[in-house]
VEXDREN-2710 file (C-alpha; in Angstrom, 1 decimal):
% VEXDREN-2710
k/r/px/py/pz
1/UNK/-9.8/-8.8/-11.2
2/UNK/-9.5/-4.7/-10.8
3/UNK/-10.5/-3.3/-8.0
4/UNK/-10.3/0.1/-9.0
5/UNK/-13.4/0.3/-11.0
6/UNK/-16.2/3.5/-10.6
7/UNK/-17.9/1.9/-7.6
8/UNK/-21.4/3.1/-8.6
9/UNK/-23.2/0.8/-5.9
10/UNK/-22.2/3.6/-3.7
11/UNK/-22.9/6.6/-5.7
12/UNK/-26.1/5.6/-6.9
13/UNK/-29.3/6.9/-5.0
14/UNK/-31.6/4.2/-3.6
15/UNK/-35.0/4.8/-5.2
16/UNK/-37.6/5.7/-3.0
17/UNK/-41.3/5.5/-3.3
18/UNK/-44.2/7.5/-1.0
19/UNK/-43.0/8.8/2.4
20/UNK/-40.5/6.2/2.6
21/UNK/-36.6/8.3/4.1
22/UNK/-34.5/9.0/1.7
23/UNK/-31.0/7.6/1.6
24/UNK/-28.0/6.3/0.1
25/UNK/-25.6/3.5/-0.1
26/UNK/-22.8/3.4/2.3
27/UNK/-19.9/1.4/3.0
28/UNK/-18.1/0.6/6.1
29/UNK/-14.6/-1.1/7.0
30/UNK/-14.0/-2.0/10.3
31/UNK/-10.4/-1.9/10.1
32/UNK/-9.9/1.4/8.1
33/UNK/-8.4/-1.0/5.6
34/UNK/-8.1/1.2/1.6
35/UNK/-11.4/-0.2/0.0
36/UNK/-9.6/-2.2/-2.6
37/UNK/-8.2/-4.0/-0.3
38/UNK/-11.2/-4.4/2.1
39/UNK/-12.9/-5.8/-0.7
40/UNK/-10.4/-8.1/-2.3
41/UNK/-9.7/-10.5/0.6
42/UNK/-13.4/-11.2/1.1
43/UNK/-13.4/-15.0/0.8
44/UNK/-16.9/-15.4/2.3
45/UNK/-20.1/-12.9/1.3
46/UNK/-23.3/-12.7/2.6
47/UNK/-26.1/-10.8/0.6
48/UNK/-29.2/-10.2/2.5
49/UNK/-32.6/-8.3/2.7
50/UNK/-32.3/-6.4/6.1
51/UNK/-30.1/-5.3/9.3
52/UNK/-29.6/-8.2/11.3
53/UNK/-30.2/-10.7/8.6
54/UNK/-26.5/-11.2/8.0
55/UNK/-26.0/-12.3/11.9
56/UNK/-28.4/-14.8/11.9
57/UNK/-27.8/-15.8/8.1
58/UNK/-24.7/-16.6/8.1
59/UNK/-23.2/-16.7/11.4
60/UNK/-21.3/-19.6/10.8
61/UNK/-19.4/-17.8/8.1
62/UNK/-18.6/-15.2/10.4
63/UNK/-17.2/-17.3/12.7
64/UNK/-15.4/-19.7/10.8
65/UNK/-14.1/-16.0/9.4
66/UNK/-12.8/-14.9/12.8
67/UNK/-11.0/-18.1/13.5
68/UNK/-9.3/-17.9/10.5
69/UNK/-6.1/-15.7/9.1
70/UNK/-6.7/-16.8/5.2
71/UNK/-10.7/-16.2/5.4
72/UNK/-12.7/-12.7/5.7
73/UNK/-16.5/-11.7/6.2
74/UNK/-18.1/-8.9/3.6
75/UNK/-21.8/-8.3/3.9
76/UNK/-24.2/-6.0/1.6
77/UNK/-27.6/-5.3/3.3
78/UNK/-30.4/-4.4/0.6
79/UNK/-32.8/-2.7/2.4
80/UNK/-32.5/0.3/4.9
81/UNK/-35.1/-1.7/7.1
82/UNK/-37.6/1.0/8.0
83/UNK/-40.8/-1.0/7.7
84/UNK/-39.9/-3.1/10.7
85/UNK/-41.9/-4.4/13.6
86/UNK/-42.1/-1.9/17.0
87/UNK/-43.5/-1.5/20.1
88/UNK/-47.1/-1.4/20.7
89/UNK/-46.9/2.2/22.5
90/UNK/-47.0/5.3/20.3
91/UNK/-44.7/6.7/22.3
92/UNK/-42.3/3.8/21.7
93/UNK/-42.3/4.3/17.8
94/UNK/-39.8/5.9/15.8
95/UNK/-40.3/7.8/12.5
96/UNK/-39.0/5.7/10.0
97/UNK/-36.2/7.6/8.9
98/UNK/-35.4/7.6/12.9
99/UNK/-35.6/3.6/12.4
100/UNK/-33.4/3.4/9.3
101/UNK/-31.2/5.0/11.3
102/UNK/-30.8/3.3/14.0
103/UNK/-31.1/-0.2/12.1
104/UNK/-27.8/1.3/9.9
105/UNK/-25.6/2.2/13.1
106/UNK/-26.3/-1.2/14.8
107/UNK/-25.5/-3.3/11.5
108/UNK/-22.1/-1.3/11.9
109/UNK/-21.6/-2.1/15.4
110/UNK/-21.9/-5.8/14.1
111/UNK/-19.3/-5.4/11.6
112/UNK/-16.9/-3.8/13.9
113/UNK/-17.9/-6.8/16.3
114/UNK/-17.4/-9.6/14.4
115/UNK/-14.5/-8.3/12.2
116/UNK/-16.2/-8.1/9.0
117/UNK/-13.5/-6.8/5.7
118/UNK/-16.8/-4.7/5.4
119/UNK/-20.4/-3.8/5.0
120/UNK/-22.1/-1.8/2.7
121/UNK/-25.9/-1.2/3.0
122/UNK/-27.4/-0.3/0.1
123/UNK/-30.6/1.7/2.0
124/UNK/-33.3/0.3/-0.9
125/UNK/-36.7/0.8/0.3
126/UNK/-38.3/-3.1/0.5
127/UNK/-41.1/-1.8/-1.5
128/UNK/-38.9/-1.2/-4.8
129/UNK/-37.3/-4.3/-3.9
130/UNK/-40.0/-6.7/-4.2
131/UNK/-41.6/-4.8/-7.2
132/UNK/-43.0/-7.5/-9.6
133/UNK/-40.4/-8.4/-11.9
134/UNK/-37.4/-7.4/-9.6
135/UNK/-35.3/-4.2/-9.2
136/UNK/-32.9/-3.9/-12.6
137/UNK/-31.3/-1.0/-10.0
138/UNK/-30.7/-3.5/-7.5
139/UNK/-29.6/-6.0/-9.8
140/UNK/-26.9/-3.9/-11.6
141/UNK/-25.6/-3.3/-7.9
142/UNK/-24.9/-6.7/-7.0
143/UNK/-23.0/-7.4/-10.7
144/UNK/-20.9/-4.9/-9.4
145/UNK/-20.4/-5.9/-5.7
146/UNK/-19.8/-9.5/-7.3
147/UNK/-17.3/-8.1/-9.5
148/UNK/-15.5/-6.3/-7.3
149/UNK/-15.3/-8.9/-4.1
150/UNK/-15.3/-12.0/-6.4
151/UNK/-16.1/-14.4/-2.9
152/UNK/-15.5/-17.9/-2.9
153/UNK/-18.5/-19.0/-0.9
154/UNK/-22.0/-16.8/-0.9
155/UNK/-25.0/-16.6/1.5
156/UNK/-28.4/-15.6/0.8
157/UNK/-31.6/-16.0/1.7
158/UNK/-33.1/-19.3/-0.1
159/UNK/-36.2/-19.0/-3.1
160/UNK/-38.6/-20.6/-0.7
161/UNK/-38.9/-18.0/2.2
162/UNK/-41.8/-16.8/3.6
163/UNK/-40.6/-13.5/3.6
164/UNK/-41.1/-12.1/0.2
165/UNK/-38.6/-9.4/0.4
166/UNK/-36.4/-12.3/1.2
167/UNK/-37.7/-13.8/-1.6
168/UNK/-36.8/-10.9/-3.9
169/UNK/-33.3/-10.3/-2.6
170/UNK/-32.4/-14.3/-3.1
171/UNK/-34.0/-13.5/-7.0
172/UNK/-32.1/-10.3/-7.5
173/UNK/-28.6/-12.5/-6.0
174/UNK/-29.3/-15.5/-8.9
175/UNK/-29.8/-12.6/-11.3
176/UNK/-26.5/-10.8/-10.8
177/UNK/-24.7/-13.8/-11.1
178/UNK/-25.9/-15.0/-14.2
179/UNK/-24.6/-11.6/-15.6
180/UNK/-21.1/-12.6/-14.6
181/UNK/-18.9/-15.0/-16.6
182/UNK/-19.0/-18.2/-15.6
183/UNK/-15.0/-17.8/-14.3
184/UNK/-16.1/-15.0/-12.0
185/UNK/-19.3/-16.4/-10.5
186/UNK/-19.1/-18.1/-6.6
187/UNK/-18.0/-22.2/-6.5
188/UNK/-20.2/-22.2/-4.0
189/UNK/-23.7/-20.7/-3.2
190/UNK/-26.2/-21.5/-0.7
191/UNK/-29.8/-19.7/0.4
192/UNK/-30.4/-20.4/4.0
193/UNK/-33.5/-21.1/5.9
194/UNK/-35.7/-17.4/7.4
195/UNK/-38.9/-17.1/7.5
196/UNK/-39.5/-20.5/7.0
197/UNK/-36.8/-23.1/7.7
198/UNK/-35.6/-26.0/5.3
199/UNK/-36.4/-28.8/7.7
200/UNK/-38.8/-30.0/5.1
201/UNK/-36.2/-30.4/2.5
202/UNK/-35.2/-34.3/2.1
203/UNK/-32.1/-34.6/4.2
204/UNK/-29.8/-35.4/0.8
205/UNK/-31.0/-31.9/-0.4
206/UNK/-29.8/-30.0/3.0
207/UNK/-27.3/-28.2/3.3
208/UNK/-25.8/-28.5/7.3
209/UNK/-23.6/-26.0/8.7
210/UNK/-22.4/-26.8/12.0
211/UNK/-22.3/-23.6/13.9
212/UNK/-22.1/-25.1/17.8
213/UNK/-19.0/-23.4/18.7
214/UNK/-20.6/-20.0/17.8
215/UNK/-23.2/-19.2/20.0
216/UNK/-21.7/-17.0/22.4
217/UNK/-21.1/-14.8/19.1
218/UNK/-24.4/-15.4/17.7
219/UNK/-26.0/-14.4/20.9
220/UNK/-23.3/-11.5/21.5
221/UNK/-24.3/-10.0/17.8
222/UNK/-28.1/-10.2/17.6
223/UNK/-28.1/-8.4/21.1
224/UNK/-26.7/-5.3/19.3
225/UNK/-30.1/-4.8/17.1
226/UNK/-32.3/-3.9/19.8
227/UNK/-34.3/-1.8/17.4
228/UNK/-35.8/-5.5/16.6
229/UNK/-35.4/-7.3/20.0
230/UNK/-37.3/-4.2/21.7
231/UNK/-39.9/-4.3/19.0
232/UNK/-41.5/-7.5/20.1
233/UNK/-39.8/-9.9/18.1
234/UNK/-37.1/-12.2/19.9
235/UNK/-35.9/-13.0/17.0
236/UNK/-32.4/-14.4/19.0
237/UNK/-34.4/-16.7/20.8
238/UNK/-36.2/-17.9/18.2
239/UNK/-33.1/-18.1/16.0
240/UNK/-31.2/-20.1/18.3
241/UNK/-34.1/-22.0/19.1
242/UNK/-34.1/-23.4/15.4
243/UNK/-30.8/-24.3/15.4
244/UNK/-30.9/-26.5/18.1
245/UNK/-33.5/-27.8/16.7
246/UNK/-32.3/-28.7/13.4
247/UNK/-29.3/-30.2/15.6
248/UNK/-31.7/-32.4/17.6
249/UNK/-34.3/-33.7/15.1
250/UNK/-32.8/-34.9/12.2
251/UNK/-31.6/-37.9/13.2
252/UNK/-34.3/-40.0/15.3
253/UNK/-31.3/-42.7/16.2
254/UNK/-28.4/-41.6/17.5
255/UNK/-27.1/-38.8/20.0
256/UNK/-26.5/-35.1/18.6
257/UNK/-23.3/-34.4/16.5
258/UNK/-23.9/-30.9/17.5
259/UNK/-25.6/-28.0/19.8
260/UNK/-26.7/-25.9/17.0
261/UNK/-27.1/-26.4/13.0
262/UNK/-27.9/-23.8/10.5
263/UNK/-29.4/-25.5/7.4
264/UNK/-29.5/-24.2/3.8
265/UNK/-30.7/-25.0/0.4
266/UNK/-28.2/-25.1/-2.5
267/UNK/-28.3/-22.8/-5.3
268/UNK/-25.0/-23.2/-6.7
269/UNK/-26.3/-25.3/-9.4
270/UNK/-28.6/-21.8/-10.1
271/UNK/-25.2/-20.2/-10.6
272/UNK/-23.3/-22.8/-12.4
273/UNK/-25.6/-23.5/-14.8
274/UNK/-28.3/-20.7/-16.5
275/UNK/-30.3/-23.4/-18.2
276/UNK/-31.9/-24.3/-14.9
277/UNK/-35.3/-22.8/-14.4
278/UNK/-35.2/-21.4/-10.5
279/UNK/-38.6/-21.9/-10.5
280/UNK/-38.5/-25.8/-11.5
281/UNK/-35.6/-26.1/-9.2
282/UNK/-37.5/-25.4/-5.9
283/UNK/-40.4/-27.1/-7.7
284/UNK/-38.2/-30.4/-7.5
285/UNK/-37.5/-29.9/-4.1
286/UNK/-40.8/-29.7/-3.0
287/UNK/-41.7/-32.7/-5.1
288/UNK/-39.5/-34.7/-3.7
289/UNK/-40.3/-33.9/-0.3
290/UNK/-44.4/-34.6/-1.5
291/UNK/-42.7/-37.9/-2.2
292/UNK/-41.4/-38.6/0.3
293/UNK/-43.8/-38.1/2.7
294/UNK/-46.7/-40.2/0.6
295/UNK/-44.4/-42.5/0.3
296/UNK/-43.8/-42.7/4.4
297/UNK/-47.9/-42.7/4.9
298/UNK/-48.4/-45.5/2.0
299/UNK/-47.2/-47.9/4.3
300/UNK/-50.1/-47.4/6.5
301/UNK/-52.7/-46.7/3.8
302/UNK/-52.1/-48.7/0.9
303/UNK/-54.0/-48.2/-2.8
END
């Protein structure tokens, strides 16, 4: 596949809506590698909503990308993250262009950190992102980035978040690969538990990712996005607390197999085949959990 297309994700101006900062795509390579090349030995790709999603997304990825000399990280952040939680104190808050700002150079400091081929934040405001009916804009950038990287295995957020920017970025992901042939879309695709987890997905629907030997780099990469951490939100304590969780209870009989667990839902059968409704598919899910918790409490109170 050429990689020496008009790269228009990166010429294109983010829309912008009300006093929202302006801004435009960008693109960073770690290693100073010529951007063809940066982007043709991406093996693993995560496509996510904000800064910081990426590290606690798909840190697994990461690491099984460090470890490795045949495997490489790429990451495309939607949104330039300027509605995010701060501090309480006026004098604490930054403007949000400030914020953008800041959110962009510590997602770079993670790239450099953990060795990514590259990242490119596209600086969308979440607002146009999460307009009913999804962001054609959007949309048409990920065809490209999809084109252009053509990864192996891709990470998103999963169509049942809380989060409805999250929500909208998993959407505009299934989207963009149904505009691709079928030879150039991911084998494999997952959407991975946010603002919500996945524990409630039956355990035959989950999709475990071992990530034990990766928490000194988990914990090492969140620290850099103390826009976030300083805001209020611990969000790598909390992260890491759900790992462990999901490592500890889902197995009531027998010891841990692992520390920590990242679980996702699978939505390469979203990609695979365009017949299947997305909607019906995390309907089934949930109706197959409903089932199999009636059926659990039936026991107990028979009809």
């Amino acid at each position: 596949m050429p990689l020496d297309g008009d790269r228009r994700f990166l010429a294109t101006p983010a829309r912008r809506t009300g006093a929202q900062p302006t801004g435009q795509p960008d693109i960073f390579v770690p290693d100073g590698r010529p951007l063809p090349d940066a982007l043709g030995r991406v093996t693993d790709l995560g496509i996510v909503a904000h800064p910081d999603d990426l590290e606690f997304l798909a840190i697994g990825a990461i690491g099984e990308c460090l470890d490795s000399t045949a495997r490489w990280f790429g990451g495309v952040v939607v949104t330039d993250g300027a509605g995010s939680t701060q501090g309480e104190s006026p004098g604490e808050r930054l403007k949000p262009a400030a914020l953008a700002e800041q959110r962009r150079d510590e997602q770079i400091e993670a790239a450099r950190r953990g060795q990514y081929a590259f990242v490119t934040q596209l600086a969308h405001a979440s607002s146009t992102v999460r307009a009913p009916g999804g962001n054609d804009e959007l949309v048409d950038q990920l065809v490209e980035i999809l084109r252009l990287v053509a990864p192996t295995n891709l990470y998103t957020h999963n169509l049942a978040d809380k989060h409805a920017t999250h929500v909208a970025v998993g959407a505009a992901v299934v989207k963009a690969l149904r505009r691709l042939p079928m030879e150039d879309r991911p084998p494999r695709v997952v959407g991975v538990e946010g603002w919500r987890d996945l524990d409630w997905l039956p355990d035959h629907d989950k999709v475990r990712m071992d990530v034990t030997r990766f928490g000194d780099l988990a914990r090492d990469l969140a620290g850099i996005f103390e826009s976030q951490l300083d805001g209020g939100k611990r969000y790598d304590l909390a992260a890491e607390g759900r790992r462990r969780a999901n490592a500890t209870f889902f197995e009531t009989r027998r010891p841990d197999r692992a520390e920590q667990v990242v679980v996702a839902m699978d939505l390469t059968p979203l990609a695979r085949n365009d017949d299947v409704d997305p909607i019906l598919y995390v309907r089934s899910a949930i109706e197959r959990f409903r089932t199999e918790a009636e059926v659990a409490l039936s026991r107990f109170f028979p009809r």
